[in-house]
C-alpha positions in Angstrom: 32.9 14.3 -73.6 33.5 16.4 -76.4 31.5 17.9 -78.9 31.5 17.8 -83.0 32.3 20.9 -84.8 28.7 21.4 -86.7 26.3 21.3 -84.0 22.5 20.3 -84.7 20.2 22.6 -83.4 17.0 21.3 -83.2 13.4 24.1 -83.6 10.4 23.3 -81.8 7.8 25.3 -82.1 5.9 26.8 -78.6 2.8 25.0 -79.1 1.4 27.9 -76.3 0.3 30.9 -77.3 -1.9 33.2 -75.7 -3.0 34.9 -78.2 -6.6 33.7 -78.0 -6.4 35.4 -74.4 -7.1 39.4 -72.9 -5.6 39.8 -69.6 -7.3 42.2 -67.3 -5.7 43.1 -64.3 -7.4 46.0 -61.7 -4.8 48.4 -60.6 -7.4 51.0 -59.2 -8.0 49.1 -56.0 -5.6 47.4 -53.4 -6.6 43.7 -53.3 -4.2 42.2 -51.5 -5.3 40.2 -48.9 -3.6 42.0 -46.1 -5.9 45.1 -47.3 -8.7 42.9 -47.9 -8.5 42.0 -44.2 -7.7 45.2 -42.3 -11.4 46.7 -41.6 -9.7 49.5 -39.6 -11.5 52.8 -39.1 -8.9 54.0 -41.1 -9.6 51.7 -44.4 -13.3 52.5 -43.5 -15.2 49.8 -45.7 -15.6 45.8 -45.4 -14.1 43.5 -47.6 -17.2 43.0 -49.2 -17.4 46.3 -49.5 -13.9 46.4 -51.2 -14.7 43.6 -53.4 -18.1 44.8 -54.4 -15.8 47.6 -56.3 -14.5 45.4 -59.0 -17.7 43.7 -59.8 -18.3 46.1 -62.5 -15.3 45.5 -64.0 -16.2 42.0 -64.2 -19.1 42.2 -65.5 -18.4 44.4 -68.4 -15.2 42.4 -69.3 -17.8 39.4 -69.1 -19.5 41.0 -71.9 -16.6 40.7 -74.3 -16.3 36.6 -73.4 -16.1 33.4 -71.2 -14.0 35.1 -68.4 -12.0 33.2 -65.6 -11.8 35.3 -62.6 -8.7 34.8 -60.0 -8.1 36.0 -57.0 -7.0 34.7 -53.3 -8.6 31.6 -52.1 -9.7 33.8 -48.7 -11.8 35.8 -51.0 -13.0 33.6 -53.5 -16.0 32.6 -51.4 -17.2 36.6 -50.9 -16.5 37.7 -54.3 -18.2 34.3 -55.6 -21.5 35.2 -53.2 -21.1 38.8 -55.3 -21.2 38.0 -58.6 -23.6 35.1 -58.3 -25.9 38.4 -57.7 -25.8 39.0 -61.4 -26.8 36.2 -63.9 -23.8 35.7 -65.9 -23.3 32.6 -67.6 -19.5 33.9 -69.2 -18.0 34.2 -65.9 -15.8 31.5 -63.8 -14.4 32.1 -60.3 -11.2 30.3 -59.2 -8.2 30.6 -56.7 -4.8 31.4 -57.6 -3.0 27.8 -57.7 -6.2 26.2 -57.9 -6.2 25.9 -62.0 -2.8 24.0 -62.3 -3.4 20.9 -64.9 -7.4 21.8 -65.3 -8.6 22.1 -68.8 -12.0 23.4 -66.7 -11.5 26.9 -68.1 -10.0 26.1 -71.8 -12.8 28.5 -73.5 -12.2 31.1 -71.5 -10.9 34.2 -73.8 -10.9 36.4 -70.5 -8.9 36.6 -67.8 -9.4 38.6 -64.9 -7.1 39.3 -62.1 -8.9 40.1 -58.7 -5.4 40.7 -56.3 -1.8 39.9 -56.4 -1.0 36.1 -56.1 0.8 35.8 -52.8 3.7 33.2 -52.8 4.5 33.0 -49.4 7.9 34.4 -47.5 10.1 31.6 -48.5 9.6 32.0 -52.3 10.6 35.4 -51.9 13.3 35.3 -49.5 15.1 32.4 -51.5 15.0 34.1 -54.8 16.4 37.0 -53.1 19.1 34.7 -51.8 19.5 33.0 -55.6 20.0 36.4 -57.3 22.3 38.2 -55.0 23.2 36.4 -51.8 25.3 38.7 -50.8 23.0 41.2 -50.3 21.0 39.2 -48.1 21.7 39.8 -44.6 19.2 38.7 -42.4 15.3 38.2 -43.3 12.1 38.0 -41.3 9.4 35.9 -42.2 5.7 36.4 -41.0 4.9 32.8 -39.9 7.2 32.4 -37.3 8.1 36.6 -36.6 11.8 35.9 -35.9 15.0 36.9 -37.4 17.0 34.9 -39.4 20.9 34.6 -39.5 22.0 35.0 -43.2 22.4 31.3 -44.8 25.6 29.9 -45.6 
């Protein structure tokens, strides 16, 4: 197949804009949910206690608009039972990968990131692979805690 000398290029406009959108995202606190987890004597406070932290945050972001809060589905429950302690009509809890194709949070001109979405070992071990395979050796993943021959 070949192509004619005077291409057509066609525009289309990206009908998605944020613009209409503030992104708040804590960096002050740890919220993964390995550290939301450990209770160790060493981390010293609860995961309630960790979340209670960012509650503020919320709030006062709150104040500025609808805001959609996100954060691991293991702590949406706690961190739900938290700000449900202040009467707050402008804010909405949800999951990470729980908003895909919901138009649930459309007026929302806040968003509020509670942790670090988490996309599992083989997302990360298989872009590693895509971007430089040679570099991968071997990999370890979590769920099974074994050792893996480099692919291919």
């Amino acid at each position: 197949m070949t192509y004619p000398d005077k291409k057509r290029v066609i525009e289309i406009d990206d009908f998605r804009t944020y613009e209409n959108v503030t992104i708040w995202h804590c960096k002050d606190f740890n919220l993964s949910k390995t550290r939301l987890a450990d209770e160790s004597k060493s981390r010293r406070k609860s995961k309630r206690e960790k979340l209670q932290l960012i509650v503020p945050d919320i709030i006062e972001v709150s104040q500025k608009g609808k805001t959609l809060v996100l954060c691991a589905k293991d702590s949406e429950e706690e961190l739900g039972k938290l700000l449900s302690e202040h009467e707050n009509n402008n804010i909405m809890l949800a999951h990470f990968n729980a908003i895909k194709g919901s138009n649930k949070y459309v007026e929302c001109t806040n968003l509020f990131f509670a942790g670090t979405m988490d996309f599992g070992d083989d997302h990360y071990v298989l872009k590693a692979i895509a971007l430089d395979k040679d570099k991968v050796k071997t990999f370890e993943t979590a769920s099974v805690n074994k050792t893996h021959n480099k692919l291919g």
